[in-house]
N, C-alpha and C positions, 0 to 999 in steps of 0.2 A: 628677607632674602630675595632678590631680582631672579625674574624669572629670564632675564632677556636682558645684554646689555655686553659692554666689553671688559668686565672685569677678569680678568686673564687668571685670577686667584681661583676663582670658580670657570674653570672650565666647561663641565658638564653642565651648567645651566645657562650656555651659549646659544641661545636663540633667537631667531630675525623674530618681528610681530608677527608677518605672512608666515613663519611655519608655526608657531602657536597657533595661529587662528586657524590655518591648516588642521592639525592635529586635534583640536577640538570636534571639528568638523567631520571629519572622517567617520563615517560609520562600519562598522565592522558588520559584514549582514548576513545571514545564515538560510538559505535557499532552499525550499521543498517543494519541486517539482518535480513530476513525474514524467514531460516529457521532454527529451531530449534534445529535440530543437529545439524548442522553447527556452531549455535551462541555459543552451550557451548564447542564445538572442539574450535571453535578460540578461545574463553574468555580461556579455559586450558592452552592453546597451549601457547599463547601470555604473559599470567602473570607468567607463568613457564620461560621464556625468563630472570626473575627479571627487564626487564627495562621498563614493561608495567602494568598500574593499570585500570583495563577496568571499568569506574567509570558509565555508562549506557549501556544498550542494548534493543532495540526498534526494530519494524519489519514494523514501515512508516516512510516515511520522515515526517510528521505532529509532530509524538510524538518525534520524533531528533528536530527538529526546537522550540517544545517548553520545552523542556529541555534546550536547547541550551541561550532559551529567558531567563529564569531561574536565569541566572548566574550563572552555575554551571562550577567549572572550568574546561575545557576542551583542549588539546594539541594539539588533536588531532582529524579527525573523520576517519572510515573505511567505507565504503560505499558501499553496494549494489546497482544495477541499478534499476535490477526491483522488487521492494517492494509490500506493503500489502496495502498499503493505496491509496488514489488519486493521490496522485505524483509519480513520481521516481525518483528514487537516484539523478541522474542530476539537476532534480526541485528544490528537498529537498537540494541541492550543493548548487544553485543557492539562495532560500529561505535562507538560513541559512548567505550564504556571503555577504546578502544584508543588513544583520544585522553588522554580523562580518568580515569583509574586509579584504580577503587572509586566511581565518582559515584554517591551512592546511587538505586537505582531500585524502583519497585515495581511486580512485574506485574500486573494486573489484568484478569481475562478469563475469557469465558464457555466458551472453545474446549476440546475435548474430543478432537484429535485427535490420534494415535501424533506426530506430525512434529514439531509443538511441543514432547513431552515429550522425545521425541528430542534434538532443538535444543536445549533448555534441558542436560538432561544433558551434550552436547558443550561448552558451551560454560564449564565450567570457571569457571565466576560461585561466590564460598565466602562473601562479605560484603557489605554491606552492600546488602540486597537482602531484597525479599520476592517472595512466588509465591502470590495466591491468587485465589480463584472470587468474582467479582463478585456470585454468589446468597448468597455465607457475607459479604458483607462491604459490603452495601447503602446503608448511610449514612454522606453524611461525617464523620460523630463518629467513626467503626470506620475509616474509613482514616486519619485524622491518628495514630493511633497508629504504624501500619505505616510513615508515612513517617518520625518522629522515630525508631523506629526503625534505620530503614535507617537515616539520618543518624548514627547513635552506632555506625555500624558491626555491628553485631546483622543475623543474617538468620532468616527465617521462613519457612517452606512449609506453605502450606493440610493438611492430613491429609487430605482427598479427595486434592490434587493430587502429594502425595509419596506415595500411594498406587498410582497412574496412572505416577508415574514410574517405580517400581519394578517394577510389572507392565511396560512397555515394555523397561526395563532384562531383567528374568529372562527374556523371549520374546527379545529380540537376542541375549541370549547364549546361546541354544538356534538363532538362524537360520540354518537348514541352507545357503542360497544362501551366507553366508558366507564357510565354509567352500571354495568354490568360486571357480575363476579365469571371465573374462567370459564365454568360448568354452562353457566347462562349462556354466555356469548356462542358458546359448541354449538347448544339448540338451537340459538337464534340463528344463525348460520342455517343449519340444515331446515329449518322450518322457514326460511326466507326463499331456498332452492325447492323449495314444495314440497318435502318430507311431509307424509302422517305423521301423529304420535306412535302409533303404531311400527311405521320405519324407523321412526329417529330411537324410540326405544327398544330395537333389534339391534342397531346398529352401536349402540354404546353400551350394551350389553344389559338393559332392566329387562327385568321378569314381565312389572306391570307399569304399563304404559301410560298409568295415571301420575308416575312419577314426573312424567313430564309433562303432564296437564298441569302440575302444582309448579314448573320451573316455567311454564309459559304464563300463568298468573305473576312469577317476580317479573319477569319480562317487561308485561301489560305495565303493571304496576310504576316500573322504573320511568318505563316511557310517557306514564300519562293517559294510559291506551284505557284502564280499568274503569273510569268513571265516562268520560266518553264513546264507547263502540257499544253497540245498543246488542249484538252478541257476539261469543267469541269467533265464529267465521270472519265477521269485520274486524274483529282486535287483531287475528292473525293475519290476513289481509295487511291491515295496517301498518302493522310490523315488520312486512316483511318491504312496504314499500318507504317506512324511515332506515330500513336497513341496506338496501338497494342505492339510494341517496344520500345515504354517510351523514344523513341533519337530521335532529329531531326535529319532526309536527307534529301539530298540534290541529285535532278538527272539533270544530263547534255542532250544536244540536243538528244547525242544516248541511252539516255535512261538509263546511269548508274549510280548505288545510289555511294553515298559519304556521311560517318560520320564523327564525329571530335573524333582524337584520344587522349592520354591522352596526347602531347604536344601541343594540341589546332589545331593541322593541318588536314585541310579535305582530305579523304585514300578514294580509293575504298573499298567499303563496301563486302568482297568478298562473302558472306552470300547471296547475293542476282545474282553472276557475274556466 
C-alpha cells in the first residue's frame, strides 16, 4: 500500500514526499530545565530549527519522569544536571530509563561538581546519550546534532567533561576513607583533627580507650601505614596527612611519600620531596 501518491481511493494516505520526510524528521523533545530564561531561549531557538517540537518543559526530574510515565510521545529528552527538585538530571536519566530502556537523552549543563561526574559514572548510561558544557554548545544549531545523535543510538562526551570524569574516576580509586569500615572512618576523622585516644574515646562514648588503639591498628593496616612507620606517633602522623589529602601514600625506609599516578604507577610524590 503507497504511502504517498494520488490515489483518491485511499485518501488518508495522501502525502507529498517533503511531508513524509518532514514527519520523520520531527523530534518530539521533552525539556528539563530549571531555569526560566534559559527554558524559553532553548524552546525558541530549537523549534525555530523546523526539526524540533518541544512537546514539555519541567524544572525537576520528578515532573519529566511522570510525564514521561504518561505516555506522552517523547524522541527525545534535553537535560539538566542540577534541577529544582530532589533529583538531578542523572537520577531523573536514570528514573526515567528504568522505565524506558535507552530513551535518548542529552545532558546539558554548566555544573562542575565531583557528585555529578560521580552520578553519571555510577549510573552505567553506554548509548544513546550525550554529556556536554552548555559554554561548548551554545546554539540551537550545535544541539540538534547531539540530539539526532542520541536518537541513532551514538553517545558523546564533551572532552572537558570526560576529562573531569576521569579525574573524579583516578581520585575515588585512590579514596583512602574507602578503604575503611563506618566506625573506622569516625576515628579517622577525629584523629586526623588531633584528637587523643583518650578524646576520641570520651567523645563516642568507650569506657577504654584502648578500644581505639585497636581501630587505629585497622586503620594503619588498611592504609599501609603498619609495616612502614617505625612507631605509632608517625603511623598516626601519617594518617592523618593521607587523610588531609583525600590519596593514599605510601613512604619507604627513607622516609619518602609515593602516590599512584594516573597510569596506576607509584612516583615520588614531589610535594612533599
Amino acid at each position: 500500500m503507497a504511502l504517498y501518491g494520488h490515489d483518491k481511493s485511499c485518501p488518508y494516505l495522501f502525502f507529498s514526499v517533503f511531508s513524509v520526510s518532514r514527519w520523520f524528521k520531527m523530534l518530539n523533545l521533552l525539556m528539563v530545565e530549571d531555569n526560566a530564561r534559559l527554558q524559553e531561549a532553548l524552546k525558541t531557538g530549537l523549534e525555530a530549527t523546523g526539526d524540533v517540537r518541544v512537546v514539555g518543559v519541567y524544572d525537576t526530574g520528578e515532573g519529566a519522569l511522570e510525564y514521561c510515565l504518561a505516555d506522552h510521545p517523547v524522541s527525545a529528552i534535553l537535560m539538566d544536571v542540577a534541577l529544582a527538585g530532589q533529583m538531578n538530571g542523572i537520577e531523573a536519566a536514570v528514573a526515567i530509563r528504568r522505565e524506558f530502556p535507552r530513551l535518548p537523552i542529552v545532558f546539558y549543563s554548566i555544573q562542575d561538581d565531583d557528585a555529578y561526574y560521580r552520578a553519571f559514572r555510577g549510573a552505567g548510561i553506554l548509548s544513546h546519550y550525550a554529556y556536554v558544557r552548555k559554554s561548548n554548545y551554545l546554539l540551537p544549531e550545535m544541539i540538534l546534532p547531539l540530539l539526532r545523535d542520541a536518537v541513532a543510538g551514538r553517545s558523546l562526551v564533551d572532552p572537558d567533561i570526560e576529562a573531569r570524569v576521569q579525574e573524579v574516576r583516578h581520585r575515588d580509586a585512590q579514596a583512602p576513607l574507602a578503604l575503611l569500615e563506618p566506625n573506622e572512618q569516625v576515628v579517622a576523622r577525629m584523629l586526623a583533627n588531633g584528637l587523643t585516644n583518650e578524646q576520641i574515646a570520651e567523645r563516642l562514648g568507650f569506657r577504654d580507650k584502648r578500644t581505639i588503639s585497636r581501630t587505629n591498628g585497622q586503620i594503619y593496616a588498611a592504609w599501609g601505614l603498619a609495616d612502614t612507620a617505625t612507631d605509632e606517633k608517625v603511623a598516626r602522623t601519617r594518617a592523618a596527612i593521607i587523610l588531609h589529602t583525600g590519596r593514599l601514600i605510601r613512604w619507604d625506609e627513607a622516609g619518602i611519600a609515593y602516590i599512584i599516578n594516573e597510569r596506576g604507577e607509584w612516583v615520588a610524590w614531589e610535594a612533599l620531596t
